[in-house]
N, C-alpha and C positions, 0 to 999 in steps of 0.2 A: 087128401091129395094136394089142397091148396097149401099146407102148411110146409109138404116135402119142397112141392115147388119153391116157395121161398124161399127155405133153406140152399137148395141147389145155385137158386140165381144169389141169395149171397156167398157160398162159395166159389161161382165162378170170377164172383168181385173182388173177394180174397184172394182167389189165385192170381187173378187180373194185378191187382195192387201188388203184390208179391213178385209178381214176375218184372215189374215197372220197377219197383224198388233194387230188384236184382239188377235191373238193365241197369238204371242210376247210379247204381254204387259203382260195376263193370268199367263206364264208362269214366267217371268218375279216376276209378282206380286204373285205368290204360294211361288218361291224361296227366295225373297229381300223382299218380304212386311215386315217382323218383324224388320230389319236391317232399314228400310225406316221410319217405326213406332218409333224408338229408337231412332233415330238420334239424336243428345244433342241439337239441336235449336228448336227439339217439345218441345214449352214451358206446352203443356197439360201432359208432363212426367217430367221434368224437373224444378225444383224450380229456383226464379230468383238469386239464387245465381250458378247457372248453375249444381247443385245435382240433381241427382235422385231422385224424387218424393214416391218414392213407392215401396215395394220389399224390403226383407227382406235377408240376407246371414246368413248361419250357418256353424258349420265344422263338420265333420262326427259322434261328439257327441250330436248336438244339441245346443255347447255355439252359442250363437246370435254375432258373428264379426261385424255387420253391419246392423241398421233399422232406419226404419223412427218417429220420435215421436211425439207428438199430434199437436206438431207447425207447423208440415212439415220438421223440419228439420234432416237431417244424423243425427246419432249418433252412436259409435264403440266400440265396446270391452272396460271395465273400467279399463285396466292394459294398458300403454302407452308400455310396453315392446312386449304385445302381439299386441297391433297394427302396431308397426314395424316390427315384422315380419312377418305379415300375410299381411303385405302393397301390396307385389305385386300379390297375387293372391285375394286378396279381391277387390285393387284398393282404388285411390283417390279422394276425391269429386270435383273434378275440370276433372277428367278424363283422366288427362295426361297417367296415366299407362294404354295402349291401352291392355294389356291380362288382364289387373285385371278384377275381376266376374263383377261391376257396369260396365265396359265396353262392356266387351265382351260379358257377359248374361243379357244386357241390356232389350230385346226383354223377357225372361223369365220371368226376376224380374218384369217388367212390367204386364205382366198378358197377352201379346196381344195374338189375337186370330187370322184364317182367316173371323171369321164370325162376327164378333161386333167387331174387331181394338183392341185398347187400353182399349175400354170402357165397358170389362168383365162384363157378369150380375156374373160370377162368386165370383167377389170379387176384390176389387182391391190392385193390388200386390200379387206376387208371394211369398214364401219362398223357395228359393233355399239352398239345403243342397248340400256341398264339401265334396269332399272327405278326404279331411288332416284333420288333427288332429291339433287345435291351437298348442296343449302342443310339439306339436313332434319340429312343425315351432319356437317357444319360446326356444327350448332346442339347437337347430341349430343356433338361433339367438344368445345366448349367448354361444356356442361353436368358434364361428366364432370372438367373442371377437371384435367386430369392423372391422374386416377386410372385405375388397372388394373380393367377393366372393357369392358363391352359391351352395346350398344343394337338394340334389333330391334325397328320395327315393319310389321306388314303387312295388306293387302285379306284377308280370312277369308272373300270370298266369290268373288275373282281370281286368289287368291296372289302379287300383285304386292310384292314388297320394296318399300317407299319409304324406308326407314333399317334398315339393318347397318354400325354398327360398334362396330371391337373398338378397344381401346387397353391395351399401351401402342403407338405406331405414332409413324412418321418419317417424313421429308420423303424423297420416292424421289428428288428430285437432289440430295440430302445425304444419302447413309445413314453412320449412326455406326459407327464401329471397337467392335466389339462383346467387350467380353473376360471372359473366363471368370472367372464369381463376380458378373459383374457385374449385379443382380438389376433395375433399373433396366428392364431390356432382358429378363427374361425372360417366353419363349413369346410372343416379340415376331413369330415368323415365323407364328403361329398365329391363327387368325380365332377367337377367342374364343365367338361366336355360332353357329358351326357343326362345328368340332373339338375343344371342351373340354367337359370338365361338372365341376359344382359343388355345394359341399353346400348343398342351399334351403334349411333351415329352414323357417318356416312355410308358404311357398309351396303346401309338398307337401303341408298339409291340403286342400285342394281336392280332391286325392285320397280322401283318407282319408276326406272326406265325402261322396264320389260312393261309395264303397262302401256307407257306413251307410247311405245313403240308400234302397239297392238289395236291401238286406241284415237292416237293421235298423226291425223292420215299426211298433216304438213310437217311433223317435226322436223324433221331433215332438210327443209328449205328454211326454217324460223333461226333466226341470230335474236340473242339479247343483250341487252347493256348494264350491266351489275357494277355498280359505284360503291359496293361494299353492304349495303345497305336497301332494303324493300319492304314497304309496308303493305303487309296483307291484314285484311280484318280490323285496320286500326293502330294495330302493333307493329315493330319491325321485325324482319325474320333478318338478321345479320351474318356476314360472311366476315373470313379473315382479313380477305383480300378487299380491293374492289378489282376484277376481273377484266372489265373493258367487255371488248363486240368479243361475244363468245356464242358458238353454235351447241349444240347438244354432247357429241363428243369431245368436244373441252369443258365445257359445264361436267361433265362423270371426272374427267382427269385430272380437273382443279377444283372439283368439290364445292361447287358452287350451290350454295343451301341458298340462293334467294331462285335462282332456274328452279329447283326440284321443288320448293316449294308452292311456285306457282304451278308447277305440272298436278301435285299434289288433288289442291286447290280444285284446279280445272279437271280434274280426274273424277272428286269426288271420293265420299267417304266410303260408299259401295263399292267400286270400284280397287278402289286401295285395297282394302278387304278381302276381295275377290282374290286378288294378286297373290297376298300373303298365305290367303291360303292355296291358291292352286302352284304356288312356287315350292309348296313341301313346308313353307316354315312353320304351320300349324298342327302339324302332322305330329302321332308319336312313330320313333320307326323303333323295329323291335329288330338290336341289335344281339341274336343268339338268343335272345327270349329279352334280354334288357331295354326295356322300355326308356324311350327319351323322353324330358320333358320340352312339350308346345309351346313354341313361342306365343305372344301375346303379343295385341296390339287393342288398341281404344281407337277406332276411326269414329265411327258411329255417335250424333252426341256432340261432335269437338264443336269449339266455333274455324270462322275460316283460319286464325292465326296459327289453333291448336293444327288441326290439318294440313297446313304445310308442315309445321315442324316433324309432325308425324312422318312426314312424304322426308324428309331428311337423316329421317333416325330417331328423333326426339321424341319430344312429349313423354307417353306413354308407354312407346315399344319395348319389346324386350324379349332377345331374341337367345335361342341354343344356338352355342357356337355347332353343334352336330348336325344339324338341319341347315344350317348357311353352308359347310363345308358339300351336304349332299346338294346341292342347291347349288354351288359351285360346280361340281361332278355331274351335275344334267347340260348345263351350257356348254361345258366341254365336250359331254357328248352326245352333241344334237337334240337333248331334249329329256333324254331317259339316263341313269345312272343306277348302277348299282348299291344296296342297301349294303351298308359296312356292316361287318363281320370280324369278331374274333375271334375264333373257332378255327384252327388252320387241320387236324388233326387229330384222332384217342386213339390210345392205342391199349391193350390190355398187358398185363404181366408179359402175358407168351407172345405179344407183336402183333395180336389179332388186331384187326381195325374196324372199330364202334362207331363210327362217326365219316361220312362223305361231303364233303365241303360242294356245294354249291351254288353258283353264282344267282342273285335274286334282284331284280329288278324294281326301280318305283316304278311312279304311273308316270305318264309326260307331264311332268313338270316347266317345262316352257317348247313354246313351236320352234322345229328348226331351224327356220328364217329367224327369226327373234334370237335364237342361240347365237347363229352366227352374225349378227348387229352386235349384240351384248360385249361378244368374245373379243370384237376386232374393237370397240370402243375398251375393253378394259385392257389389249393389249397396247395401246394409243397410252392408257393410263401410267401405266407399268412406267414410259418414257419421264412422267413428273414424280416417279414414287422411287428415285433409285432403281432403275434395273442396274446401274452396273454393277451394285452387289449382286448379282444373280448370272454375270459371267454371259455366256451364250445360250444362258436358258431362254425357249420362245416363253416368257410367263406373261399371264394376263391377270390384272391383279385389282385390287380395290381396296384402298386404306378408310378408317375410319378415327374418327378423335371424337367420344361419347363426352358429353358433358353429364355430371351425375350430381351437381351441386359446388355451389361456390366454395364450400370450404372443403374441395377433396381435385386431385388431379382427375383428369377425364381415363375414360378407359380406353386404354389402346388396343385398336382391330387393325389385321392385315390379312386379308384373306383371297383366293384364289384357286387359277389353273395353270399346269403347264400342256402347252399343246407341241405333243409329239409324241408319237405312236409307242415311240420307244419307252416313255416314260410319263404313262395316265396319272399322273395324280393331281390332285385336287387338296386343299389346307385353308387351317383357319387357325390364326392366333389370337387370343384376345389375354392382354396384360389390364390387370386390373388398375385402376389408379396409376397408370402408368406414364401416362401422357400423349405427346403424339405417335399417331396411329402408322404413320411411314416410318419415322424414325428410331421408334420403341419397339413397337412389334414386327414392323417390315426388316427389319434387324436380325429380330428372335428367328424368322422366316426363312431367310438368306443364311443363316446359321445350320439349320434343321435339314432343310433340302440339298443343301451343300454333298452332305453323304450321303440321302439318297438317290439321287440324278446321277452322282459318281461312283458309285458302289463301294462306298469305304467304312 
């Protein structure tokens, strides 16, 4: 009797484990099957020049960036200008750029399904519609003039992308022989806007001042006197200028690194910390499933010199331009913004529609009072960074000039909002080695928004 007994309780363990292992795989196979189905060595998706079989990309008006034609093979956008700049969020037929759409929306464009796999009675291949606009990516492209850099702007109340992109980038039915050293071409396989980060420089007072602001109960009665030059910790923290009697909202619009460094300072390394992360910039956001990469920052540790610099952009920081731009997109909208999205649309062979767009929220990223402080000092700021390139846009803006080493130009940031209902969007440019951050990239900016504030 005793022996059946065992037996019995070890098959109800067997069963037990069997049914767990079922559940496991189940699950398993509900969440990964599409990514599993897509994988670039299913040669039933895949052509043997290792392309995408199937599936269609379009941009928010409908141009076709990307399809498959009667031979089987890719084929891209007829202007070689427009397929470098739509390179990395469209992707390349060899699939090295892992966020581009053939990558990443591999699973969509294919058609697969959980009930028939790959092999849709629906139709085969998908048509995926983006949310960018070729023309906006093309005007960026040629704003950026060659330079190593990257353009994002987007809805802060939709999260719709209308412009991503990165550069340096290639014509995908010409890709270059790429050879080592060869710096022309480097972190060419990387989307700039959503897989790298960079030292801001000034940018990251916007930070620095959503702390003081929160933090620091006199700011708005304290003036300082900046002679060019302030020594914290021993060292000096030096400015371009020397500034004169400046209050806190001229300290943000003239960029006064010895102000923010003492705020820094007086803040603390905790604090700082605090900031960066509860501002979003630490965050990954999963754009469509595309994961961003966290900024970084070193507070913890510094002495007091390292700490201000930090509280200016410096030192150690280093920030996604993706996460500054959402970070932009919360100020403008009292605290909360929407998580960008490129995804506008799937549709199947027969026009059925796979896919419901909708709108996803962060968490508060800064309090609304703090929003509207922030918003009215960067539109104060906007008055020293050129707005008159920007016409009668209400923008509120923030430049940055990154120093990255004596022997290289700084890297130029110009990032922001515009406030008007009519037209939510939120942007961040950052030219690499480019130099100054108003007049490099606040340039590329003025360029970019041009046609989308005016609809052209």
């Amino acid at each position: 009797m005793k022996k059946i007994e065992k037996r019995a309780v070890l098959c109800v363990i067997l069963a037990a484990a069997l049914l767990l292992g079922l559940g496991i795989y189940l699950y398993r196979f509900v969440r990964h099957g599409a990514s599993w189905a897509s994988f670039p060595s299913n040669r039933h998706l895949y052509n043997s020049q290792g392309q995408l079989a199937s599936g269609t990309v379009t941009d928010r008006d409908g141009d076709i960036l990307t399809q498959v034609d009667g031979d089987g093979r890719r084929t891209y956008y007829d202007s070689a200008a427009v397929r470098r700049a739509t390179l990395h969020v469209v992707g390349d037929p060899s699939g090295n750029i892992g966020t581009g759409a053939l990558t990443a929306f591999a699973d969509k464009l294919s058609g697969y399904n959980l009930l028939t796999g790959a092999y849709s009675p629906l139709g085969s291949g998908n048509t995926l519609a983006l949310t960018i606009d070729a023309h906006y990516n093309y005007v960026a492209y040629n704003a950026l003039d060659g330079r190593k850099g990257t353009v994002g702007v987007y809805n802060y109340k939709t999260g719709e992308m209308l412009c991503m992109m990165s550069n340096p980038a290639f014509d995908p039915l010409d890709p270059p022989t790429i050879e080592n050293g060869d710096g022309r071409w480097e972190g060419v396989y990387l989307n700039r806007f959503l897989s790298s980060t960079f030292t801001p420089g000034s940018v990251f007072k916007t930070v620095t001042m959503t702390a003081a602001i929160e933090n620091i109960p006199d700011l708005y009665s304290r003036e300082w006197e900046c002679t060019g030059a302030t020594e914290i910790g021993g060292s000096p923290v030096t400015c371009l200028d020397a500034h004169g009697k400046i209050n806190i909202d001229q300290a943000l619009a003239k960029s006064c690194n010895a102000v923010f460094a003492k705020l820094a300072v007086e803040l603390g390394p905790e604090l700082m910390q605090q900031y960066a992360d509860k501002c979003g910039l630490t965050a990954k956001y999963s754009v469509n499933g595309i994961s961003t990469v966290p900024s970084s920052f070193a507070f913890s540790g510094t002495t007091e010199n390292q700490l201000g610099w930090a509280g200016v952009g410096q030192h150690n920081d280093a920030i996604n331009p993706c996460s500054l731009m959402v970070f932009m997109g919360a100020v403008a909208n009292g605290g909360q913004a929407a998580v960008p999205q490129l995804i506008q649309s799937v549709h199947t062979g027969f026009g059925l529609s796979t896919y419901w767009y909708r709108e996803k929220l962060t968490e508060q990223l800064i309090d609304p009072l703090t929003a509207s402080k922030l918003a009215n000092a960067m539109a104060y700021t906007a008055e020293y960074t050129g707005k008159e390139r920007f016409g009668n846009i209400d923008i509120c803006v923030k430049s940055g000039t990154a120093e990255v080493g004596s022997d290289k130009k700084p890297n130029a940031w110009f990032t922001g909002f515009i406030r008007d209902a009519a037209h939510p969007y939120a942007f961040v440019v950052m030219v690499e080695n480019g130099g100054g951050g108003s007049a490099v990239a606040g340039a590329v900016a003025a360029q970019v928004l041009e046609p989308i504030v005016n609809g052209y």
